[in-house]
ZALOLO-984248 format. One line per field, with one value per residue (C-alpha): x negated, y negated, z negated; residue in three letters; residue number from 1. Coordinates in steps of 0.001 Angstrom, whole numbers, plus 500000, padded with zeros to 6 digits. Each point is the difference from the previous one (the first is absolute). Layout:
px	[X	...]
py	[Y	...]
pz	[Z	...]
residuo	[Ala	...]
num	[NUM	...]
***
This chain:
px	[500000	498556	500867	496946	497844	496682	498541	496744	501498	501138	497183	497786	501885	503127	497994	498778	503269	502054	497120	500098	503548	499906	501759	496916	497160	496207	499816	503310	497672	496821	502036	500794	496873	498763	502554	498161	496522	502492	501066	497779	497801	503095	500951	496117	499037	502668	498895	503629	502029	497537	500082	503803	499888	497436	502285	503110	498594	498219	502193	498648	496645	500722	499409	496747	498860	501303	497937	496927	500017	496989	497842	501708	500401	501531	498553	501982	503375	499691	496879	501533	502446	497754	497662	503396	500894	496962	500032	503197	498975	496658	502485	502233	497420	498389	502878	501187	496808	501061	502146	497813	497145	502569	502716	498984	499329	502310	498490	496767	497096	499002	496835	502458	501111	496666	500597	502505	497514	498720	503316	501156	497321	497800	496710	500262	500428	504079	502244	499644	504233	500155	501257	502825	500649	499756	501928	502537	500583	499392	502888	501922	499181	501575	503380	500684	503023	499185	501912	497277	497047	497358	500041	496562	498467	502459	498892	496475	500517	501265	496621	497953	501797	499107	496770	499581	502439	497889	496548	501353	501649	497221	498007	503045	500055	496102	500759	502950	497902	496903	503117	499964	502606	502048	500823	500446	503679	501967	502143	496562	499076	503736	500136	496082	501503	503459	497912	497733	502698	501912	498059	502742	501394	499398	499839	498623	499109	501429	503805	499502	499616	502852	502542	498464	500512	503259	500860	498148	502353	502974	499179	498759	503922	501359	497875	501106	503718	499127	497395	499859	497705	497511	495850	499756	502194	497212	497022	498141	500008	496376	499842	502787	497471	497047	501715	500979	496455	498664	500085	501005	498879	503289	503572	499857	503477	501283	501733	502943	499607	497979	502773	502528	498307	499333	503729	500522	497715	502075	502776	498846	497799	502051	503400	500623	497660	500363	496590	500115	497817	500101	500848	501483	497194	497134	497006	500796	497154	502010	500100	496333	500448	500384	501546	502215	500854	500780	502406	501510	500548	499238	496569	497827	498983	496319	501441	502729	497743	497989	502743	501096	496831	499465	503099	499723	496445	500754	502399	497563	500344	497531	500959	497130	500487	499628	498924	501532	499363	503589	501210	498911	501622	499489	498730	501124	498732	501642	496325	496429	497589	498900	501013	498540	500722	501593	500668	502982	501651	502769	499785	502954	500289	502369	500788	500724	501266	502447	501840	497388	500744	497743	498434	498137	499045	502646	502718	497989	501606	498463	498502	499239	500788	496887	501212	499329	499864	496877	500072	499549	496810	498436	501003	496574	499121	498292	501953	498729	497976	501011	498019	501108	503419	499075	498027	503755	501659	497766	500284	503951	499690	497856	503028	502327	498506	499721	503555	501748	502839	498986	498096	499791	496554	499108	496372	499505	501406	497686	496685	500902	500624	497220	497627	501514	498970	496465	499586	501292	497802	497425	497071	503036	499059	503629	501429	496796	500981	504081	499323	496658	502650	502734	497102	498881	503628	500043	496497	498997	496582	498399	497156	500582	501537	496643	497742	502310	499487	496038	499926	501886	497930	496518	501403	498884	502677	502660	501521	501475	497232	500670	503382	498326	497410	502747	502416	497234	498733	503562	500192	496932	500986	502805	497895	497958	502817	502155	496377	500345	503336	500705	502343	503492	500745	503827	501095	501982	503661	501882	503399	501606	503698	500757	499120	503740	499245	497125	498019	501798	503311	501997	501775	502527	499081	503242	499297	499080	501438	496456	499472	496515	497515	498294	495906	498953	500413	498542	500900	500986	499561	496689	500192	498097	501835	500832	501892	501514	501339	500996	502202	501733	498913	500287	503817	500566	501284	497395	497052	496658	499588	502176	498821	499736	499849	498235	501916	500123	502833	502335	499174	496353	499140	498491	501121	499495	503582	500692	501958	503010	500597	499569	502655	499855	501380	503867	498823	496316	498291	497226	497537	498858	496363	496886	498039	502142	497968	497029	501448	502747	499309	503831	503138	503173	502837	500982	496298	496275	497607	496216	497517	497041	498001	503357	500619	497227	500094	503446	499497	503479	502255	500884	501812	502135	500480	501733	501742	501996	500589	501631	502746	500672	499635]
py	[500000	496561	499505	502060	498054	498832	496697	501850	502142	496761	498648	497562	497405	500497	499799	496944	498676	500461	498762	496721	499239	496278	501364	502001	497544	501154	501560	502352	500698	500855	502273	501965	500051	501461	502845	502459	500360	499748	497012	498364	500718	498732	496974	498891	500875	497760	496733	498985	501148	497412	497601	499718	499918	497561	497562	501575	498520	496420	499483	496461	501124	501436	497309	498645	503872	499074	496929	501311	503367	499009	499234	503022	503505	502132	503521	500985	498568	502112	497573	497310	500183	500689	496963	497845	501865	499802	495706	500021	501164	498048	496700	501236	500824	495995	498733	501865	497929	496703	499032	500827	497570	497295	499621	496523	498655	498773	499902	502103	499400	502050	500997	501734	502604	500748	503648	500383	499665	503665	501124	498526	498345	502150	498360	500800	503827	500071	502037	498039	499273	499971	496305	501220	502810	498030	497145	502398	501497	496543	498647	503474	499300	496253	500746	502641	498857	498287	502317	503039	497745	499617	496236	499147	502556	498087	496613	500734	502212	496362	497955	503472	500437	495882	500379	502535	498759	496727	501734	502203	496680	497825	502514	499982	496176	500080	502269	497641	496616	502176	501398	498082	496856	502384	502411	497615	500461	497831	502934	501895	497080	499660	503530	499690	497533	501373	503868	497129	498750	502617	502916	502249	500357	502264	497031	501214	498564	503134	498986	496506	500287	502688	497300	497852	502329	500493	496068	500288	503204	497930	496935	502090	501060	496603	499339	502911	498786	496360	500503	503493	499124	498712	501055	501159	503325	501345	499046	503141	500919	499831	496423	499565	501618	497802	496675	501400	500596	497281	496024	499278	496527	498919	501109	502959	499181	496990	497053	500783	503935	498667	497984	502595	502248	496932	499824	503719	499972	497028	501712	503127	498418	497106	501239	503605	500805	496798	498717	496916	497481	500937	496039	500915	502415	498383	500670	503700	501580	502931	497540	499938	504144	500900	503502	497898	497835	502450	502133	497058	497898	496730	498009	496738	498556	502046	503235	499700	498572	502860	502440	498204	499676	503287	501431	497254	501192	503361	499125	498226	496071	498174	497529	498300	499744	495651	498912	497172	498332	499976	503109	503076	500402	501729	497996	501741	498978	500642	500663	499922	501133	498794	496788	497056	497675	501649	496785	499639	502908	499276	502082	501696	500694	502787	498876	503983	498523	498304	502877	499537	496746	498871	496551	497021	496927	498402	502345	500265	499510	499274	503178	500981	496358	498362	496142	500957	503068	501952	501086	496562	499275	503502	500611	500772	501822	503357	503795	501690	502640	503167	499444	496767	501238	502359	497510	498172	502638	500349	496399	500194	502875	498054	497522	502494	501400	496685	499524	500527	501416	503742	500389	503909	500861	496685	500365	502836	498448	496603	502321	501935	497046	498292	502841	500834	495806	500958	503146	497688	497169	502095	496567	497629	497946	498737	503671	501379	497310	500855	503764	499416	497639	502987	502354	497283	500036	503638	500343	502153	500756	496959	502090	500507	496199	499085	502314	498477	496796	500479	501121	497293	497296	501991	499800	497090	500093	499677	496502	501117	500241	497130	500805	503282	499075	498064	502670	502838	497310	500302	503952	500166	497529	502229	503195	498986	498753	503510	501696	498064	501493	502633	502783	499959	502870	501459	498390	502968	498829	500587	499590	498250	500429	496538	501144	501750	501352	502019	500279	501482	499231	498207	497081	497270	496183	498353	496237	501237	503248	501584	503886	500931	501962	499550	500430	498605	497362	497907	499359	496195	497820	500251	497475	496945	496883	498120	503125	500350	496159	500591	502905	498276	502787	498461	499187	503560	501845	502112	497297	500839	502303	502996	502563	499675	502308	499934	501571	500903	498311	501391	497020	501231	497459	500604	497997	499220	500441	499141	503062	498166	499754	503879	502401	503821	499883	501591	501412	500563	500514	499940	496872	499030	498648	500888	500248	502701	503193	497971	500492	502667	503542	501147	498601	501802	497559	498901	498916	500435	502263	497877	501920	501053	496395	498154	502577	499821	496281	499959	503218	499713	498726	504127	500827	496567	500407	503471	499035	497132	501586	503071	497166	498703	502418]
pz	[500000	500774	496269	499236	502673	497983	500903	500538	502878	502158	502217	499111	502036	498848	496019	501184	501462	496703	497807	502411	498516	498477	496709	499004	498449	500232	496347	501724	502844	497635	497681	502876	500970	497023	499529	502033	502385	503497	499398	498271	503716	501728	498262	499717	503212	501908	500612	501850	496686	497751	502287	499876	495869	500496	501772	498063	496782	501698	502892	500205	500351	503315	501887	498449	501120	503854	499900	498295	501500	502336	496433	498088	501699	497230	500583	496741	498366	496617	499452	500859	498084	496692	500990	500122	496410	498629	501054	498458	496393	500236	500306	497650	497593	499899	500315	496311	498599	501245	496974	497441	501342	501772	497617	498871	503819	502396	502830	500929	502347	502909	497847	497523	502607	501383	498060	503221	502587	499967	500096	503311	501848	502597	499836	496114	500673	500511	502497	503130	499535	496048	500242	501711	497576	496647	501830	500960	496253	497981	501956	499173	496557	500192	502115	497340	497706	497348	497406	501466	499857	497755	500081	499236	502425	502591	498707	500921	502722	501691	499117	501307	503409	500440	499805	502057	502310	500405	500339	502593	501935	499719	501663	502936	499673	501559	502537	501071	500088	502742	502242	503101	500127	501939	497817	497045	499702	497583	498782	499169	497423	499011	498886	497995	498223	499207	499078	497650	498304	499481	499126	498439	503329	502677	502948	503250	503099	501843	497996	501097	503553	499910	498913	502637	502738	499109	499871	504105	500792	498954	501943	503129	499901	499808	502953	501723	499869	501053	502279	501857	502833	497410	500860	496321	500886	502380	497753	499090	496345	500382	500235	496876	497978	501051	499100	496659	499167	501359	499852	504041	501277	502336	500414	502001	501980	502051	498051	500748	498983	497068	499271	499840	497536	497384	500501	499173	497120	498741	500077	498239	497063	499047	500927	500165	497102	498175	499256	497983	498083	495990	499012	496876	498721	502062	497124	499787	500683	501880	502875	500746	500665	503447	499138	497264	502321	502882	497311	498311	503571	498461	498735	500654	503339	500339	498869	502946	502370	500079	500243	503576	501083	499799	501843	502216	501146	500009	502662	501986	498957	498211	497095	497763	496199	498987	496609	499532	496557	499093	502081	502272	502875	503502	503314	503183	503577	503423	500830	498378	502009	503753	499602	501869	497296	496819	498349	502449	498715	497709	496174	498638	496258	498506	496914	498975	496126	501321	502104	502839	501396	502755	499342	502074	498996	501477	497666	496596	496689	497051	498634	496155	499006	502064	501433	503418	502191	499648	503940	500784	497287	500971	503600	500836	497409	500772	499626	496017	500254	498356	497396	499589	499926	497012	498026	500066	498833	497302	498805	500046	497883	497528	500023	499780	497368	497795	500038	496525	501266	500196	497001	499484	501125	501059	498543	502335	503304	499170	499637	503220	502085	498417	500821	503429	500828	498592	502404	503051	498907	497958	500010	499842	496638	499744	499894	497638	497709	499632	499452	497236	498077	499939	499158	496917	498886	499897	498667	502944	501260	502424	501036	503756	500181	498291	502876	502751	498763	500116	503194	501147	498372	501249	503335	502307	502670	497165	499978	496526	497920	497960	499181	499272	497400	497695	499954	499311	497267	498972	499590	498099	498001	498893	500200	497408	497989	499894	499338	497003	498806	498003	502003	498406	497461	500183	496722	498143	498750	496784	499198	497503	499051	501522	503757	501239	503200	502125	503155	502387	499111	502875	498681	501143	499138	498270	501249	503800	500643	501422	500007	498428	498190	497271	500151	496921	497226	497387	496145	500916	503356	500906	502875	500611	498042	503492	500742	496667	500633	503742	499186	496941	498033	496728	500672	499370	497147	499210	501191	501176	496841	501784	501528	504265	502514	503137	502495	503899	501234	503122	501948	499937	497853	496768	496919	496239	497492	496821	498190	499585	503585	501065	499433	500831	503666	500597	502996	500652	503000	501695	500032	503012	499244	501993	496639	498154	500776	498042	496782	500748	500927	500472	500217	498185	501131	496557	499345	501522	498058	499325	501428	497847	500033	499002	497677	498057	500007	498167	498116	497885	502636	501307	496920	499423	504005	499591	497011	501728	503257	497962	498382	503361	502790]
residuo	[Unk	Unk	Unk	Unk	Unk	Unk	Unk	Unk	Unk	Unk	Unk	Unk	Unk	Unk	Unk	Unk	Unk	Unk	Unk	Unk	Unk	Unk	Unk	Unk	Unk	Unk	Unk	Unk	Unk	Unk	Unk	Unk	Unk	Unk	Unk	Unk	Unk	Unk	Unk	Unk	Unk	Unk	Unk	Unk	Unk	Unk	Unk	Unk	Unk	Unk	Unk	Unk	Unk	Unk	Unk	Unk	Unk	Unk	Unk	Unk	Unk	Unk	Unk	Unk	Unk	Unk	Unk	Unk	Unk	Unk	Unk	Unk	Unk	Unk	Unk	Unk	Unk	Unk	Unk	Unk	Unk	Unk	Unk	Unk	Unk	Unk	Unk	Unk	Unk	Unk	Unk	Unk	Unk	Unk	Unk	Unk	Unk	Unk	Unk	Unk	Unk	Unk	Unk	Unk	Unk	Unk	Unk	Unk	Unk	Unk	Unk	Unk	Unk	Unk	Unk	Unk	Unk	Unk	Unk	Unk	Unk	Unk	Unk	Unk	Unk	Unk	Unk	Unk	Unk	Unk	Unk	Unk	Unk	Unk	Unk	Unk	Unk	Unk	Unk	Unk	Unk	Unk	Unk	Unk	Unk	Unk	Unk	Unk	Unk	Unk	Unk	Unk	Unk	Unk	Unk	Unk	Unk	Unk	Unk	Unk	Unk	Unk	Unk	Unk	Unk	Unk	Unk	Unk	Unk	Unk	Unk	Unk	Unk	Unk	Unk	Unk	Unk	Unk	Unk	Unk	Unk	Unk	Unk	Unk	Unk	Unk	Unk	Unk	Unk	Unk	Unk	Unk	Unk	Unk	Unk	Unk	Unk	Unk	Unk	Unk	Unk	Unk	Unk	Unk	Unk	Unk	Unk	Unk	Unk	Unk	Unk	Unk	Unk	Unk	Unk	Unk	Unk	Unk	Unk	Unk	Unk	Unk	Unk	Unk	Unk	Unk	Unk	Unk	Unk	Unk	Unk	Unk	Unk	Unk	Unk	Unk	Unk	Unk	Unk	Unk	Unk	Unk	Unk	Unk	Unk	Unk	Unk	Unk	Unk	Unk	Unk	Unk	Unk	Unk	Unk	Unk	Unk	Unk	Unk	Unk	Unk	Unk	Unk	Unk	Unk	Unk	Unk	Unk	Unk	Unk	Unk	Unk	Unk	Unk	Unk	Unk	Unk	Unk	Unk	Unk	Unk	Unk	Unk	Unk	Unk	Unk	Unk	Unk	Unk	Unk	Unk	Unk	Unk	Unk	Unk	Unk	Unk	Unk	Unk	Unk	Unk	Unk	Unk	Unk	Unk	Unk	Unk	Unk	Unk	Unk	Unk	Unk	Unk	Unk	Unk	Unk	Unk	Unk	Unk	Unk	Unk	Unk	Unk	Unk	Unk	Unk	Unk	Unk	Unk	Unk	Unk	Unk	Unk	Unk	Unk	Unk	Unk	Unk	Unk	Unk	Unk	Unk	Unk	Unk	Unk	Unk	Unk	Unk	Unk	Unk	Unk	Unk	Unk	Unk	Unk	Unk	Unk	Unk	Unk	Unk	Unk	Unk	Unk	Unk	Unk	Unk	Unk	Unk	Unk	Unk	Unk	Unk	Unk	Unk	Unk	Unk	Unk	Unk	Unk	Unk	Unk	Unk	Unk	Unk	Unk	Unk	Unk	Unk	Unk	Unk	Unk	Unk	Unk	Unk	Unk	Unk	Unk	Unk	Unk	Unk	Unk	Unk	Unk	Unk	Unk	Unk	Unk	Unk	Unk	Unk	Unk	Unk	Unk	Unk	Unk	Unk	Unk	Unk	Unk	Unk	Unk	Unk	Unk	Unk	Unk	Unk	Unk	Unk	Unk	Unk	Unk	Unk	Unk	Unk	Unk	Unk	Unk	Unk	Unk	Unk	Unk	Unk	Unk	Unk	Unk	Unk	Unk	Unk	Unk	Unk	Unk	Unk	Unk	Unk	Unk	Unk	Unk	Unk	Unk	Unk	Unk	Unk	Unk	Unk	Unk	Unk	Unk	Unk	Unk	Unk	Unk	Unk	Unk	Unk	Unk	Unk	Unk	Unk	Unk	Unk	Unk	Unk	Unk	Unk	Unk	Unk	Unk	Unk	Unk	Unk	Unk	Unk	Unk	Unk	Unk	Unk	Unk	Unk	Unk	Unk	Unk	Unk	Unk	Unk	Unk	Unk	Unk	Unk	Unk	Unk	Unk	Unk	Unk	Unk	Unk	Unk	Unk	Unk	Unk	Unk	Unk	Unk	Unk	Unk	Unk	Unk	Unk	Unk	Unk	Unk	Unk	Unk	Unk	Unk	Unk	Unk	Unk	Unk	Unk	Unk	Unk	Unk	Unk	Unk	Unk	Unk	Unk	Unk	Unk	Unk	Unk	Unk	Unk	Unk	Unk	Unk	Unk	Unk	Unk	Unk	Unk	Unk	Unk	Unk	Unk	Unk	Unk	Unk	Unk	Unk	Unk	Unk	Unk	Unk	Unk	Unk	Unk	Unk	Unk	Unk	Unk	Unk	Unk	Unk	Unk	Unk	Unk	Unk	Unk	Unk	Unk	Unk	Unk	Unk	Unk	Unk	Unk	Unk	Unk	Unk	Unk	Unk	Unk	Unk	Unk	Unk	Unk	Unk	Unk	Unk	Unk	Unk	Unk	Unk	Unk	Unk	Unk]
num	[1	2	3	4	5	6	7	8	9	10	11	12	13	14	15	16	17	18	19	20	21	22	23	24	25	26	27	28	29	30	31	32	33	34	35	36	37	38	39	40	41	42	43	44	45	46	47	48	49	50	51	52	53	54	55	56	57	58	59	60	61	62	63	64	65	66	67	68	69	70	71	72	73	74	75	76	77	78	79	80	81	82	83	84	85	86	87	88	89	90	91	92	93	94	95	96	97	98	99	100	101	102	103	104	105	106	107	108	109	110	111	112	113	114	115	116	117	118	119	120	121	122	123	124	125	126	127	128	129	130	131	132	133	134	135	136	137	138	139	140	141	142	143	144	145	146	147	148	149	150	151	152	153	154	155	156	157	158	159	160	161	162	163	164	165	166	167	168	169	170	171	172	173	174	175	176	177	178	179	180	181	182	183	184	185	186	187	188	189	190	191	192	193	194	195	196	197	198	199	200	201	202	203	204	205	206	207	208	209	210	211	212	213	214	215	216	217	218	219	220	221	222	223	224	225	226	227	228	229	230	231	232	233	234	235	236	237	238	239	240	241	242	243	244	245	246	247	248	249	250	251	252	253	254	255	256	257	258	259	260	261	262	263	264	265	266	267	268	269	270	271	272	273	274	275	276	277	278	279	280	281	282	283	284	285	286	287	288	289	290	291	292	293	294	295	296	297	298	299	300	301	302	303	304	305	306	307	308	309	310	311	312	313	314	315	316	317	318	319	320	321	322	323	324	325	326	327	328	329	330	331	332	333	334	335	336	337	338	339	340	341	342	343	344	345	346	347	348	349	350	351	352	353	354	355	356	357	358	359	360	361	362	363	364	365	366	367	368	369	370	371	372	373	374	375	376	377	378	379	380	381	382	383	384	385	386	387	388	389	390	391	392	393	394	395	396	397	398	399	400	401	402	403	404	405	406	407	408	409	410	411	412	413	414	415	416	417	418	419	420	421	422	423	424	425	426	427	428	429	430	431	432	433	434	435	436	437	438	439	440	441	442	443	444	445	446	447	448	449	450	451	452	453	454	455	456	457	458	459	460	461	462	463	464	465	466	467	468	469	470	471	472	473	474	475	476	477	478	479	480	481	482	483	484	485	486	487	488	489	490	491	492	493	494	495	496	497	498	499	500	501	502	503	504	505	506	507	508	509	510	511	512	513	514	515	516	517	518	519	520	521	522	523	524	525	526	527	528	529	530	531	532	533	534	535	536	537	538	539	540	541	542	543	544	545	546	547	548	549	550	551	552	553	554	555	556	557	558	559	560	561	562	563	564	565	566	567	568	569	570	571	572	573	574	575	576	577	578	579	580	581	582	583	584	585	586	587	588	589	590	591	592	593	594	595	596	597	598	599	600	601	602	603	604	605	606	607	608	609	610	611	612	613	614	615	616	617]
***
């Protein structure tokens, strides 16, 4: 009876075949492996049946392994897949450490991961692709719900995969700036600087250009109903994919065709799919993010600019990106190249924030609140470079980033725009001297500011050197003055019967209505007296000589409360602040549990905790 079939008597294929089925992990596949000699041969010896767990359990891997696969021949998946385990628990391993020597620190320096470079750099002995497997699981690790999570291993897991993230890119940025101006495509810098900035995301250039073929497929169809005749239905596919992967120098149709597809990629972008200037959230830094943008159909006037100039080239038309001071737009020509005297030809601007409105200087409004038209001030003014373009983006994020209105995680976007301007401009004085006064407030190590700044004030051809010498003057100045300090010891707290609540506890403020947790607190108000005056502290009941709280707020914010105005919250949830996992290892939904560093620090606070979440909940 086929009842009484063993799985030993089928053929190796059809083994291999069942063993292939997505349900059944790797450890499934190595137990039966290692129930008898037969198939232990058969399930080691196929290379097709590991290759499909492989991708089975890191299905976004599989495309890095397309694009590498001339670097990295696997001649044997059961190895790879222990090099990408054994990566895995190296991470995992430092990254259990981190809390123990970080706890009091904020923000840490590139110096303070260097432990990481073995683990996923070649040149320092790594699998040639281990940045793509510990990328791959540290963003696992922080998409995992934050009721399964250990909180602080997700907390650092975010500062580990930026760093590595940004070593990795920087490297890309330098291959970018040698390519050829050709093959300098804006969307290639948009996307470095959207994977920069958000390094918790899986942001590829291969996703990007999808959703910009697919904006080209749609407006190749409006074209096809308007125009039928038109030359662009017996181009050969061959030539589509040159102009997408390269910068073309002239419209490659007639006016008239040329016109027609603008007027079909009008239609498409601005109508049919919507895109729109974000007025109302204009700062967000979601709006710099090409894949952001492309998803959410709406951000600033560079972001959008380079999304139609890259279907419209792909198409065959040539627009050039404009700084202007006060706005970007797009300058379109009914020719650019063979001219006798190119001065005649009139410029067209597509003012792609503003629904894609084609501008002269005859027709310009007022844009971004300047007096007078910026075509007419900068007519002349030559197309940006894509690097230029990306050193934009980079100061609007900086902007962005300044702006009080998102405040959870703010210190984190500042320091990656900040360093992203610094890897653009790496001898720009201006951009050295932003970053070394967020690494002073943070009290993080100046060293490779301080060698840049040397080199740059050794080197003749450097018109910067002065600028140089006072801010390196500066750093040492404040080198030698935190040399001088004493490193801060984790003060241990004790209760006294006058303190009513406990870390962790999520609590409701009665004069503002804000969600939050509590992370620690002092005997009495331990704030500076201007504070103390500001906040009318003194007009309360209980005065400065109550206990206060500092707590994470919802908001992101975090915030300093006198006893009297917290109350145990009717409904808790979770707290939305980028800074919980530094002091919380798990959240329990009526309360966060400390993790061992905050623990220890408030060594009481557990059993008062329990004891008031047992009345209530």
């Amino acid at each position: 009876m086929a009842a009484d079939v063993l799985i030993t008597c089928l053929p190796d294929e059809v083994t291999e075949l069942i063993l292939e089925h997505p349900q059944l992990s790797m450890s499934d596949v190595l137990s039966v492996a290692f129930s008898c000699k037969h198939l232990h041969r058969v399930v080691l010896a196929s290379g097709k049946l590991w290759r499909a767990k492989f991708f089975q359990r890191w299905p976004s891997l599989k495309e890095i392994y397309l694009e590498q696969q001339r670097l990295h021949q696997v001649q044997n998946w059961v190895q790879e897949a222990q090099a990408n385990i054994g990566s895995r628990r190296a991470v995992m391993n430092q990254l259990g450490l981190m809390s123990a020597k970080y706890y009091k620190k904020q923000e840490l320096s590139p110096s303070e991961f260097e432990d990481f470079d073995p683990i996923f750099r070649p040149e320092r002995g790594a699998h040639l692709l281990a940045y793509h497997f510990i990328v791959d699981e540290l963003i696992k690790l922080i998409e995992r719900p934050v009721t399964q999570s250990n909180l602080t291993n997700k907390y650092y897991a975010y500062k580990v995969i930026r760093y590595m993230k940004q070593s990795y890119l920087t490297d890309e940025w330098n291959r970018f700036i040698e390519l050829p101006v050709e093959k300098q495509l804006l969307e290639k810098g948009a996307v470095l600087v959207a994977q920069w900035s958000q390094p918790e995301r899986h942001v590829t250039y291969s996703y990007v250009c999808d959703m910009l073929d697919k904006i080209v497929e749609q407006a190749k169809e409006v074209l096809k109903e308007r125009y039928p005749s038109h030359s662009i239905f017996t181009t050969p596919a061959k030539q589509f994919a040159h102009w997408k992967n390269n910068n073309i120098d002239d419209n490659q149709w007639s006016t008239e065709e040329t016109k027609q597809v603008m007027s079909a990629l009008c239609e498409v972008m601005f109508n049919r799919l919507g895109f729109h200037g974000n007025s109302e959230m204009y700062y967000s830094s979601e709006n710099s993010f090409i894949d952001k943008v492309l998803e959410l159909k709406h951000g600033i006037p560079i972001t959008l600019a380079i999304v139609f100039e890259s279907i419209c080239r792909r198409v065959g038309v040539k627009c050039e990106p404009m700084s202007f001071p006060s706005h970007f737009l797009l300058r379109w020509k009914e020719k650019y190249t063979g001219l006798a005297n190119p001065d005649a030809v009139e410029n067209f601007y597509i003012d792609v924030f503003n629904g894609g409105r084609f501008l002269t200087r005859q027709n310009c409004p007022r844009i971004g609140g300047v007096s007078k038209c910026p075509i007419e001030r900068y007519n002349n003014l030559n197309a940006a470079t894509a690097i230029e373009v990306v050193e934009r983006m980079a100061n609007n994020l900086e902007v962005a980033s300044r702006q009080r209105t998102h405040l959870n995680g703010r210190a984190p976007r500042l320091r990656s725009a900040l360093e992203l301007l610094h890897m653009i401009r790496p001898h720009d004085t201006g951009a050295i001297l932003h970053l070394a006064r967020f690494y002073m407030l943070y009290q993080m190590d100046l060293s490779k500011l301080v060698s840049i700044l040397t080199y740059i004030r050794m080197d003749p051809e450097l018109t910067s050197r002065g600028p140089a010498n006072h801010i390196l003057q500066l750093l040492q100045d404040y080198e030698k003055r935190m040399n001088d300090t004493t490193e801060e010891v984790v003060e241990v707290k004790r209760r006294t019967p006058d303190v009513k609540f406990a870390i962790g506890m999520i609590m409701s403020h009665e004069r503002y209505g804000y969600l939050c947790v509590i992370t620690g607190w002092d005997l009495k108000c331990e704030a500076t007296p201007e504070w103390i005056n500001e906040m009318g502290v003194e007009e309360l009941s209980g005065g400065r000589k109550q206990p206060f709280y500092n707590v994470f707020a919802e908001d992101g914010s975090s915030r300093y409360a006198a006893q009297e105005n917290l109350v145990m919250a009717d409904s808790p949830g979770w707290v939305n602040h980028y800074e919980v996992g530094r002091y919380f290892c798990q959240f329990k939904g009526t309360h966060y549990v400390p993790n061992e560093e905050k623990a220890k620090e408030y060594p009481d606070d557990a059993e008062v905790r329990e004891k008031l979440l047992s009345k209530y909940f």
